[in-house]
C-alpha positions in Angstrom: 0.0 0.0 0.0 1.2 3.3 -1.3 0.6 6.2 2.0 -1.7 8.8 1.5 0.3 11.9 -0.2 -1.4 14.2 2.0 -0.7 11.8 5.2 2.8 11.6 4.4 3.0 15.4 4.1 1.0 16.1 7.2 3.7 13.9 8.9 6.8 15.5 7.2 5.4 18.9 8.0 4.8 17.4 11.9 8.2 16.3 12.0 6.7 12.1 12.3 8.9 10.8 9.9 9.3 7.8 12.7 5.5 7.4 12.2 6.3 7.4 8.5 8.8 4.9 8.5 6.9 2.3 10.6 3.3 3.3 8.9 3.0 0.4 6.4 3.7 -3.0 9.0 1.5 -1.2 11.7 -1.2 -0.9 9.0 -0.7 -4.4 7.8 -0.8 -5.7 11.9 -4.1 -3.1 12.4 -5.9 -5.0 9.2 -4.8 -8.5 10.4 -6.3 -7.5 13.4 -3.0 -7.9 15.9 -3.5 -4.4 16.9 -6.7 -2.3 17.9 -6.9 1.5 17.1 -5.6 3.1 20.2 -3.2 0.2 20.0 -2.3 1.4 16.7 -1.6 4.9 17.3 0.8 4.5 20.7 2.4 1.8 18.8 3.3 4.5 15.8 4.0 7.3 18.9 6.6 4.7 20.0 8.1 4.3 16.5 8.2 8.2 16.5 10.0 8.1 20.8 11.9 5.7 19.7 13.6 7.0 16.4 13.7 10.5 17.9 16.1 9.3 21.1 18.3 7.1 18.7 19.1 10.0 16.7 19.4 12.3 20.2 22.1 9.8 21.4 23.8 8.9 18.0 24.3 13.3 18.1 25.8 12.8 21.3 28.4 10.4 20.6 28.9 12.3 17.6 29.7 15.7 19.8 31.6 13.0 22.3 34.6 12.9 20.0 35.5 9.0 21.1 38.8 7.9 19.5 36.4 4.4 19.0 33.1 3.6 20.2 33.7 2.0 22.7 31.1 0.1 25.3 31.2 -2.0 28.6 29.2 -4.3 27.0 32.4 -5.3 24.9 35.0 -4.8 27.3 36.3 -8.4 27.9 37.1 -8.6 31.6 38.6 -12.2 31.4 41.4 -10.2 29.3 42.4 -8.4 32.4 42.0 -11.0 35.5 43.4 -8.7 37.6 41.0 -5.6 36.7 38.6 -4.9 39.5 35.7 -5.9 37.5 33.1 -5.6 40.3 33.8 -1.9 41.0 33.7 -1.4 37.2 30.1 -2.6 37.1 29.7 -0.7 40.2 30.8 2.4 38.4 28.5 1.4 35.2 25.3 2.3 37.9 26.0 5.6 37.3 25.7 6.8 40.7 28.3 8.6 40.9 26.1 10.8 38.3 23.9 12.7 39.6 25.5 13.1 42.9 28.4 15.0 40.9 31.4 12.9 41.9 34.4 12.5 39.8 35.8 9.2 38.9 39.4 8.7 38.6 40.7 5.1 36.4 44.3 4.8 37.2 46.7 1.7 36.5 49.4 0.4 34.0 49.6 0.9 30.4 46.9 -1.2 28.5 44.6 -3.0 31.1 41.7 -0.9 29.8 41.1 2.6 31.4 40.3 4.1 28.4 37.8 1.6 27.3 36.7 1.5 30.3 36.0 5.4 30.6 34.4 5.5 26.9 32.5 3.1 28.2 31.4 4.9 31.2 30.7 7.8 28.6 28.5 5.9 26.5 26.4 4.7 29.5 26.2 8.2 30.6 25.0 9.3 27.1 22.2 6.9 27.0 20.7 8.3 29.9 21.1 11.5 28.5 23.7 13.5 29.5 25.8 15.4 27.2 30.0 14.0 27.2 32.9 14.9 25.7 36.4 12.7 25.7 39.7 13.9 24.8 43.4 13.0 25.2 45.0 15.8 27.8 47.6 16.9 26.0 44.9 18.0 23.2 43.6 19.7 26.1 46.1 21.4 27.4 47.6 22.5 23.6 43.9 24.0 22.8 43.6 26.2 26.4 47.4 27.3 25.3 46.8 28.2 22.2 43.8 30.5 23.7 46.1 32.5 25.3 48.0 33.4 22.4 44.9 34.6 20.9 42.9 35.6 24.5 40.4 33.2 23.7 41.4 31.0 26.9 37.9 31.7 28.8 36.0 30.7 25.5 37.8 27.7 25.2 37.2 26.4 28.6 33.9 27.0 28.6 33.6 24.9 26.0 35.4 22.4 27.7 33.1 22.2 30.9 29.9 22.7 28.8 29.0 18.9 29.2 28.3 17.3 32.3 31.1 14.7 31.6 34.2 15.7 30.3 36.6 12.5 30.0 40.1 13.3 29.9 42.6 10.9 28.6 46.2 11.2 30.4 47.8 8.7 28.3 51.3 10.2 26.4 51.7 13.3 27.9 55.3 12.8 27.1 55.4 16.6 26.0 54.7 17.4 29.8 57.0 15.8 31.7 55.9 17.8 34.8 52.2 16.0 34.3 53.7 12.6 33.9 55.8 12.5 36.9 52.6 13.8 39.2 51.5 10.9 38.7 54.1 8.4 38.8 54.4 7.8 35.4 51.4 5.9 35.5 49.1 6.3 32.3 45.5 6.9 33.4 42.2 8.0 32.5 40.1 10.9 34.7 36.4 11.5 34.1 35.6 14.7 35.7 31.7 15.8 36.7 31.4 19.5 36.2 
């Protein structure tokens, strides 16, 4: 079945285009009589929720800037035995959210902090906060480059605009002062503004 030209305009112009997507199979279950008429229309207001917070948090990865996407659901703990994998999940809970703490992954080179923290981000996007990663030294080379042009307070503002900002503290080699605060031990800092 072709939709209606005028339907599919009216849901264009409504900004439905969920609804428009999903139209034809919830027809075809309304006729075979799997689904009743208020049925019908939460199950298209749904389709609309539902494409509408997939695109929110595919936007939000996107302003993110993860080096990979990375999850929690594919971080293989069996890789790292020794990785605390209990206060991981406990971390995952997010409580540490809304309660504004700041969560600090520290250990040697390569057990996983940074997955681990892009994970973290990606949990904290779905529930629909705003999160941005970055490797330090970026950091650090962006807020000096604002005050050769005195666009320093700009810059950080932008930086502590999310409610997450992950910072990456992996190869700071070009500040040694950095490094040796903390032991030479790479690690991976997500800060709650």
């Amino acid at each position: 079945m072709i939709v209606d030209v005028a339907l599919e305009q009216a849901l264009r112009t409504l900004k439905l285009s969920g609804m428009l997507q999903t139209l034809e199979s919830r027809l075809a279950q309304a006729r075979a009589g799997d689904l009743g008429h208020i049925e019908f229309l939460q199950v298209l207001c749904h389709d609309e929720i539902a494409r509408r917070e997939s695109q929110s948090i595919a936007r939000r990865i996107r302003r993110a800037q993860f080096e990979q996407q990375l999850t929690l659901e594919q971080f293989d703990f069996a890789a790292s035995p020794k990785l605390p994998a209990a206060q991981i999940r406990d971390l995952a809970a997010l409580r540490w959210l809304p309660v504004g703490e700041s969560v600090l992954l520290y250990g040697p080179v390569g057990v996983g902090k940074t997955h681990v923290a892009q994970g973290l981000g990606h949990l904290t996007i779905r529930q629909g906060a705003e999160v941005r990663f970055m490797k330090t030294s970026r950091l650090l080379a962006t807020l000096a480059g604002g005050h050769a042009d005195r666009t320093w307070d700009k810059r950080l503002r932008e930086f502590i605009r999310p409610a997450v900002l992950i910072l990456d503290l992996s190869r700071l080699g070009d500040y040694p002062d950095v490094v040796g605060q903390f032991g030479g031990i790479a690690c991976v800092a997500v800060v709650l503004r």
